[in-house]
N, C-alpha and C positions, 0 to 999 in steps of 0.2 A: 565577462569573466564568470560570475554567476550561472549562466547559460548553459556556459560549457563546464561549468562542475555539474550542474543537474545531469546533465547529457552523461559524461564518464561517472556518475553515481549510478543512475541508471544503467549502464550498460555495465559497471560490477557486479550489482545484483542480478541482472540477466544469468552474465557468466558465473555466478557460483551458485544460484539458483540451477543451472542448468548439470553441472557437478555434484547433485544433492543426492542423487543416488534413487528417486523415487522410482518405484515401481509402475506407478501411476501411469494408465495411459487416458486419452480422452480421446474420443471421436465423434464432438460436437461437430455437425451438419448447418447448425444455423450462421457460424459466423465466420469465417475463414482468420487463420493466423495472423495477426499484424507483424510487417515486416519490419519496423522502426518502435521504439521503445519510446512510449509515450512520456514526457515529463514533467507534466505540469498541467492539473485541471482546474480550467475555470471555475469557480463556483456558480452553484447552478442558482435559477432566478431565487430559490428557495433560504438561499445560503448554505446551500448545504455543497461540500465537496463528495464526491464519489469514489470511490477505491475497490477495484476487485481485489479478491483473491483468488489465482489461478494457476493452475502448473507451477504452482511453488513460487508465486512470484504475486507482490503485489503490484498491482497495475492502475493506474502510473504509479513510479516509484518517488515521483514527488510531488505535492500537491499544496498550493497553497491559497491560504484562508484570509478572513479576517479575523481581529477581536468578538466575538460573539455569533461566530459563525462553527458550524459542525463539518466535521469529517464521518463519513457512514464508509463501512466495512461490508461489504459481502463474499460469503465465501461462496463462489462458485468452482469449486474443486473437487473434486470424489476424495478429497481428505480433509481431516479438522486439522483445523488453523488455530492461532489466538494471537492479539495483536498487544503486543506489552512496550510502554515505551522506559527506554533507556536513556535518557537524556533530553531536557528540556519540559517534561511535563510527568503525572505519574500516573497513569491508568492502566488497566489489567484487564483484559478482556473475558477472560477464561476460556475455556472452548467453544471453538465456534464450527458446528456443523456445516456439511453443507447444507446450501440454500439461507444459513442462517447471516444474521450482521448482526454488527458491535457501531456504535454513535458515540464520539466525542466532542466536547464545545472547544472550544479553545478561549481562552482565559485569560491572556495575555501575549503578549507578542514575544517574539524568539523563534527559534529553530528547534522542531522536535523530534529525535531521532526514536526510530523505534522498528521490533523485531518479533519476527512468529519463531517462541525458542522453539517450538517443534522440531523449524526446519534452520538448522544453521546455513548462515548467508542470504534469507529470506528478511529486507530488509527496506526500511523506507522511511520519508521522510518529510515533515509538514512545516512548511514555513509561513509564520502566522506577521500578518502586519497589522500595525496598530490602526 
């Protein structure tokens, strides 16, 4: 059940990320479009989780941690981002250029919703276990 909320969270945010109006084009050569919305990144040997930002969309739109494990932010988009959570933890990124990232720990376990006000419907979301 879980699974399949991540799945339809992620594919809202697609769909209204995709509605956002940007002007933004990209004609990155190096990596072709992924056809499926990714949901869920393992954390890497480091503990660190990975998160882009790209086309108005953070990717994966859901990622989860452990207690005393990080989430990293990079903006790889020809616009600034900033990654502020609304629910479940309290961080504030401020503006993040491109090529630039933002690192959160996580702290505690729960579910942490969070959004780039920049772009409304730009959205995501960290699920932290103990």
């Amino acid at each position: 059940m879980s699974r399949i909320l991540a799945i339809l969270a992620a594919a809202a945010t697609l769909v209204a990320a995709a509605g956002c109006g940007s002007s933004s084009s990209s004609s990155s050569s190096s990596a072709p479009a992924a056809t499926t919305p990714a949901t869920s990144a393992a954390p890497a040997a480091s503990g660190a989780s990975a998160v882009t930002m790209q086309n108005i969309a953070f990717t994966p739109a859901v990622v989860s941690v452990k207690v005393g494990q990080t989430v990293k932010w990079t903006n790889d988009d020809t616009v600034d981002h900033n990654v502020t959570a609304t629910k479940g933890a309290t961080f504030k990124s401020g503006t993040v250029g491109k090529g630039g990232t933002f690192t959160w720990k996580a702290d505690k376990a729960g579910t942490v919703s969070y959004v780039c006000t920049i772009h409304p419907g730009m959205e995501g979301k960290i699920i932290v276990s103990g």
